[in-house]
C-alpha positions as CSV (number, residue, x, y, z in Angstrom):
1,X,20.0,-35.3,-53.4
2,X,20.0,-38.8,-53.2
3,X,16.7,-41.1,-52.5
4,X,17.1,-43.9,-50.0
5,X,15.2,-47.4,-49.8
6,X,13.8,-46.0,-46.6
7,X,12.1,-42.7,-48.5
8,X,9.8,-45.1,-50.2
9,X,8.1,-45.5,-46.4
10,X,8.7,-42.5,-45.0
11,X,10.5,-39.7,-46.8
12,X,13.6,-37.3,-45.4
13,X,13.0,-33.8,-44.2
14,X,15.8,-33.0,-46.4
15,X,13.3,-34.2,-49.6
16,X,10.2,-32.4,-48.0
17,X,11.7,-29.5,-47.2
18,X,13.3,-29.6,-50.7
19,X,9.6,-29.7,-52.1
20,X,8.0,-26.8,-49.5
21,X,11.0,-24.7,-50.9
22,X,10.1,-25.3,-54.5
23,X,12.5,-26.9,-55.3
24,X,11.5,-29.3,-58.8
25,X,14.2,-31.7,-58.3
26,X,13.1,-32.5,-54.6
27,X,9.2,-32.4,-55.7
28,X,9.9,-34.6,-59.2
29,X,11.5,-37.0,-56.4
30,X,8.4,-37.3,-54.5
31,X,6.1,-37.8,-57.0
32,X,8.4,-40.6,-58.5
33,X,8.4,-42.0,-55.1
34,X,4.6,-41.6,-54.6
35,X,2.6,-41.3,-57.9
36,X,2.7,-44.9,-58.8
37,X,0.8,-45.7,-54.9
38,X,-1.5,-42.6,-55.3
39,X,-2.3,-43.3,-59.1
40,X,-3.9,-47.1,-58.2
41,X,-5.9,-45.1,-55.1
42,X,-7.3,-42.4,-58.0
43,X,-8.0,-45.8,-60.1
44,X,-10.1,-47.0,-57.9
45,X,-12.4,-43.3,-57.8
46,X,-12.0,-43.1,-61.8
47,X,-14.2,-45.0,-64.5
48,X,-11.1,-44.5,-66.9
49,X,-7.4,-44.2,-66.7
50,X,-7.0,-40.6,-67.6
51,X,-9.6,-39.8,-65.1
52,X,-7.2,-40.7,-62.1
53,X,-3.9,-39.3,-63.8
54,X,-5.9,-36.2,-63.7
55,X,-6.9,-36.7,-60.0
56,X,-3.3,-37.5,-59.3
57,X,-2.1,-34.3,-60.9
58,X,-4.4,-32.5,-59.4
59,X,-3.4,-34.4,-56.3
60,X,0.7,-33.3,-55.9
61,X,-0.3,-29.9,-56.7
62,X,-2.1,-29.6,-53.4
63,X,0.2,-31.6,-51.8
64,X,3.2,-29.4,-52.8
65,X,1.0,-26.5,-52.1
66,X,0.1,-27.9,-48.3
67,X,3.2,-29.8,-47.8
68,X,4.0,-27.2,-45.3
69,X,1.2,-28.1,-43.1
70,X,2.0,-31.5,-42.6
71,X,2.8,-32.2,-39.1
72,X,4.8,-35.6,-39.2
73,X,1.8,-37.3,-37.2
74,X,1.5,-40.1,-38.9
75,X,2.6,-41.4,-41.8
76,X,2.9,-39.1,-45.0
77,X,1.8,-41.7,-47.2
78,X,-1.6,-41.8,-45.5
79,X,-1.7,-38.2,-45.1
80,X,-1.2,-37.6,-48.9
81,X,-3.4,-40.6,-49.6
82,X,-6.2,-38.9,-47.9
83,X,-5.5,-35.9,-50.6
84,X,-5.5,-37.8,-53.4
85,X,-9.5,-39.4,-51.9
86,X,-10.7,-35.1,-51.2
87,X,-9.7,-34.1,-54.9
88,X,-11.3,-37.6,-56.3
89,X,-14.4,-36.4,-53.8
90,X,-14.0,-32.5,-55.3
91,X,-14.0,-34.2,-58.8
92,X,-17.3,-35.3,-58.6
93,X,-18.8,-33.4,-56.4
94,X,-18.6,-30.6,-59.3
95,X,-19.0,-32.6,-62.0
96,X,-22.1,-35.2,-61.1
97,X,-25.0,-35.0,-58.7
98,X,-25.0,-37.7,-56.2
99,X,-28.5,-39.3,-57.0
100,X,-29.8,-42.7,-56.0
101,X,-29.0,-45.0,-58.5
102,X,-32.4,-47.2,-60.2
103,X,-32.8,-49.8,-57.7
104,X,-30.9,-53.4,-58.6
105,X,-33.3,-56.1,-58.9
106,X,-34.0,-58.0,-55.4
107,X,-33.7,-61.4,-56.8
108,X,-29.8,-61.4,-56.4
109,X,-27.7,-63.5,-53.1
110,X,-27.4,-62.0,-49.8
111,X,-23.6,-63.4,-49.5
112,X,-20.7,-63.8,-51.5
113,X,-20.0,-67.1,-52.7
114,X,-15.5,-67.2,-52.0
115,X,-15.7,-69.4,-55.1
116,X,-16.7,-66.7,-57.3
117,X,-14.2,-64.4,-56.1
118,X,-11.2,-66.8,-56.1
119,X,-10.7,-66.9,-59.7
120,X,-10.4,-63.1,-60.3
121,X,-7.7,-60.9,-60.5
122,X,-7.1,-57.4,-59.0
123,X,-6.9,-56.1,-61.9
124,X,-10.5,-57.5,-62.9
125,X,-11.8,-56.6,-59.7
126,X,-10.6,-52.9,-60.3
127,X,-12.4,-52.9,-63.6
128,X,-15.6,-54.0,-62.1
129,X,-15.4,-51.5,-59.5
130,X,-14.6,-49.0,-62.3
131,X,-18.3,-50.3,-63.8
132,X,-19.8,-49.1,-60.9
133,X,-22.2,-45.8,-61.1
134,X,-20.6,-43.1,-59.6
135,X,-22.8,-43.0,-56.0
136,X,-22.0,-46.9,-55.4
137,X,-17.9,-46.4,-56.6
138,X,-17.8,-43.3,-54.1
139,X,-19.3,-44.9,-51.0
140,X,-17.9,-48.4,-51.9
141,X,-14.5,-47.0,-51.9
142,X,-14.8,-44.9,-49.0
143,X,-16.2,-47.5,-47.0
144,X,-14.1,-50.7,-48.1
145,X,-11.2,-49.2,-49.2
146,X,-10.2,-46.0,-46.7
147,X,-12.8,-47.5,-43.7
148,X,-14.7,-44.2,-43.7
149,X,-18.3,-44.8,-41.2
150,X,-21.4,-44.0,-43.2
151,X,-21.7,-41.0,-41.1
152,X,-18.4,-39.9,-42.2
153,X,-19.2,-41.1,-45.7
154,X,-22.6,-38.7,-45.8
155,X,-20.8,-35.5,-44.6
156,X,-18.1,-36.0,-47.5
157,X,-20.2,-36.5,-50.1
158,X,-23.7,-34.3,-48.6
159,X,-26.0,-37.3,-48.5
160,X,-27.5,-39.5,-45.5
161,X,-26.4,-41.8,-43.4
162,X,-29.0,-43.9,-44.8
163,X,-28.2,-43.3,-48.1
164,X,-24.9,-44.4,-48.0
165,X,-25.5,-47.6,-46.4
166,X,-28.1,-48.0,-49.5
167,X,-25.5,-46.9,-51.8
168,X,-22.8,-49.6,-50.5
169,X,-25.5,-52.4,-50.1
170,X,-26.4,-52.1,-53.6
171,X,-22.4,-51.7,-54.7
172,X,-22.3,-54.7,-53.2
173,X,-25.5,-56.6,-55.0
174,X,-24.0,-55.1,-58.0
175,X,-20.6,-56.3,-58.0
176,X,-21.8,-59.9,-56.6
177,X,-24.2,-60.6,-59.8
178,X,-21.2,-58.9,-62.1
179,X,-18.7,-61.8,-60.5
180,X,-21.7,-64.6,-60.4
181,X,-22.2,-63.4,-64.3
182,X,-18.5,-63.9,-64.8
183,X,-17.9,-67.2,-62.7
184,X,-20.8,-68.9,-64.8
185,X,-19.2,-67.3,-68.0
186,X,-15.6,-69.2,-66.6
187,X,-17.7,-72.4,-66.4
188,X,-19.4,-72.3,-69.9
189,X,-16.0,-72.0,-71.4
């Protein structure tokens, strides 16, 4: 079976039905295609790299095993992409308790300076978000990344509305003082 450019958007129905079949070839195809995309999503929910290839597994299987429900309304990468966010959410919702964090200190900038973010790469950026306790990374991610509301953000993870604008507010603080920390750091250099 042969992959075209255009798979990479959308994929064929000859490749998905392929995969709901069981068919390795067809499903080894789609995770080529998609694994890549789906493994910088995980990332971003994962304090370390094994973390999100473990997601990502853990990821295809259900989509393999609900492949058959997808209803072509849409677009399948954002219909898998929102699997790949419920198994990072399942993750931790059995492994941590969603606590409040220990308040930052108050003393930190209400706005983002663009100067202090122009000099960073994604690749920083991701590892700072990486830093972040697991409450903060979860809402932050949700919220920035996938544009959940808060209220959608408190029924995912069971917490309140009010809580999760806490928890992104302090993400927030908490990334701005890391870049602050790292722009002075740039300067004393």
């Amino acid at each position: 079976m042969l992959v075209t450019q255009t798979d990479i958007l959308e994929p064929s129905n000859q490749l998905l039905q392929g995969c709901i079949t069981g068919d390795r070839v067809s499903q080894n195809r789609l995770y080529q295609l998609f694994a890549p995309k789906m493994f910088a999503v995980c990332l971003r929910y994962s304090k370390k790299r094994e973390e999100a290839e473990e997601i990502v597994q853990e990821g295809f299987m259900q989509v393999f095993k609900s492949l058959k429900n997808f209803r072509h309304e849409g677009s399948f990468e954002g219909w898998m992409r929102k699997i790949m966010v419920n198994c990072a959410l399942a993750r931790y919702r059995n492994k941590i308790h969603l606590s409040p964090v220990v308040e930052l200190t108050n003393n930190l900038p209400e706005v983002i300076n663009p100067d202090v973010v122009s000099d960073i790469s994604a690749k920083e950026l991701l590892a700072l978000v990486q830093t972040l306790p697991a409450a903060y990374r979860l809402v932050f991610n949700l919220h920035v990344f996938e544009g959940y509301k808060h209220r959608e953000i408190a029924e995912a993870l069971g917490i309140s509305e009010g809580t999760s604008k806490s928890n992104l507010s302090d993400a927030r603080a908490f990334l701005q003082k890391a870049l602050t920390s790292k722009k002075k750091l740039i300067h004393y250099k």
